[in-house]
Steps between C-alpha positions, in 0.01 A plus 500: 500500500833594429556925516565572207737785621747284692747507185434845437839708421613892512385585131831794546686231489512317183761682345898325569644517836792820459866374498578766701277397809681158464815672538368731791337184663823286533691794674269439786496125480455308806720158542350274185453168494601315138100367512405866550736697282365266253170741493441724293450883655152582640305683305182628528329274295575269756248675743093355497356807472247387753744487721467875496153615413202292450241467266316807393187563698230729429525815715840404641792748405746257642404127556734316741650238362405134675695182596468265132510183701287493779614145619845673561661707750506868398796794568285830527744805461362869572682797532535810287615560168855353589282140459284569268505870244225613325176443430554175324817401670652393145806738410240740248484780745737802604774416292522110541513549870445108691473401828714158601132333607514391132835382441486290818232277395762364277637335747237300635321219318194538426411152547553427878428864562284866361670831545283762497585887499229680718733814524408831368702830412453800727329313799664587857484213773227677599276549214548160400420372828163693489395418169664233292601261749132437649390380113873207546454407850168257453706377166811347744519187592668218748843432372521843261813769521404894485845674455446912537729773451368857581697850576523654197197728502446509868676841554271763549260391787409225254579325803614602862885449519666227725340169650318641771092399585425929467224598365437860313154583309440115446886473373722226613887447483683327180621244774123422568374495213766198427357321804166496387649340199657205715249462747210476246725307229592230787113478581466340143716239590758687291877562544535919448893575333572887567777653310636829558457740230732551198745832521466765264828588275699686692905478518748638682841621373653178659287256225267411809128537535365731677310351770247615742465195761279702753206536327261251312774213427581529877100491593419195262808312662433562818110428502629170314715493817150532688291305392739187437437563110720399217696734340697640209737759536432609189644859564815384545502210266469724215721762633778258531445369115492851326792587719755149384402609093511925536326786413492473095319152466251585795421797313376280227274324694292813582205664251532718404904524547659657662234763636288215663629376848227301612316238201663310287489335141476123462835442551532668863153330619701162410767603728295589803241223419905263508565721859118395616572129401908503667274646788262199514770259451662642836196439702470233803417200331406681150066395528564546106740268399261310374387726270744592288615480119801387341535857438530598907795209498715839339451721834719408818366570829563796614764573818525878661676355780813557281644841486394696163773452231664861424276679244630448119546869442478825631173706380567688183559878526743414802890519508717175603 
């Protein structure tokens, strides 16, 4: 029987797509294609919502959302609330905050393959290695893609710092935590995709980003290094894009702006879910070519072995 919440859309979302996020949108363009350009912008309408929650279920606060084609390969995302924000993962919490897992499935087609958005807001690599990730790893199968970003809440002793195998009081290292991942993902018969985590706002007077490249970007990439594991500079990938388009329209993309310098609105969890794709695209032999929709033809592969174009602007508040 068919499920009858495949189709499913974001009920936020019925209203018109702003003008203004059109506008925003096309200052961070990627190189278009006429086929693609052709498109009309991604809204969130255009997002199954079981591609981000499932059905409800009795005594379930939360139930995971599950692949709508089970004859297909799936892409299982998890991470924190940079993939997936809120509760119901559908723009109606904190101020229309949204992670990029749900733009991204825009990009695929949904008939050669399921995208499904396992991540949840506030988890560390840690705590959803303990808890969440035992209830997806009997779900994966031969053939299927689990892409993870972690970092952003594993400050703290969420998680021990660095890559090393130490142990403290049961605690492992952020770097382990993402081997687990890989090791138990390949298992499956799966191909595991980690990406760096996404940098907060934070600008220097030049216009540049302010990066930090020696913490949990610089673990991710180098247990990716590792373990022999894709990956998606994804730190770096976004810093690059806010950097070539300036302070003022990255501002935009934040909510609530300009005080938030971490989530974004719709429009910046297009962007990174665009970076995430460029990412993919760059990969040895792209596995998931195959997968994608008319939409993806818009996004170029990406290429950091260039140097970084100069930033667009210097930050505001700063003399020239």
């Amino acid at each position: 029987m068919q499920n009858p919440r495949r189709n499913e859309s974001f009920r936020l979302q019925e209203q018109p797509f702003p003008v203004k996020s059109v506008l925003l949108l096309a200052a961070f363009s990627f190189a278009v294609p006429l086929a693609a350009a052709a498109l009309p912008p991604l809204t969130p309408a255009d997002i199954p919502r079981s591609t981000q929650i499932g059905a409800p279920t009795p005594g379930v606060r939360i139930p995971p959302p599950l692949p709508a084609d089970a004859k297909l390969p799936t892409i299982w995302l998890i991470g924190d609330s940079i993939v997936r924000n809120g509760v119901n993962g559908n723009g109606d919490e904190k101020e229309g905050q949204w992670g990029w897992g749900a733009p991204l499935v825009g990009y695929f087609d949904a008939k050669k393959v399921n995208v499904v958005n396992r991540a949840m807001g506030g988890t560390s690599s840690h705590s959803f290695y303990d808890g969440l990730w035992k209830g997806l790893v009997p779900l994966i199968q031969k053939g299927d893609f689990v892409i993870l970003q972690f970092g952003a809440n594993d400050s703290n002793r969420a998680s021990l710092p660095g890559t090393s195998d130490e142990v403290q009081n049961n605690l492992h290292s952020f770097g382990w935590y993402l081997k687990q991942f890989v090791a138990e993902t390949r298992a499956k018969g799966a191909t595991p995709v980690i990406c760096s985590l996404t940098p907060r706002k934070n600008w220097l007077p030049d216009g540049h980003f302010r990066r930090d490249n020696t913490t949990h970007a610089a673990w991710a990439a180098a247990i990716a290094k590792e373990t022999d594991a894709p990956f998606v500079d994804l730190y770096e990938l976004i810093a690059r894009k806010y950097e070539a388009v300036g302070q003022a329209k990255v501002d935009l993309l934040y909510v609530p702006s300009p005080t938030e310098h971490l989530h974004t609105g719709w429009d910046g969890a297009i962007v990174n879910a665009e970076c995430v794709l460029s990412g993919l695209k760059a990969l040895k032999g792209d596995p998931f070519a195959p997968y994608y929709s008319a939409r993806a033809e818009a996004v170029a592969p990406a290429d950091l072995s260039k140097p970084a174009p100069p930033p667009a602007a210097k930050a505001e508040g700063t003399k020239s």
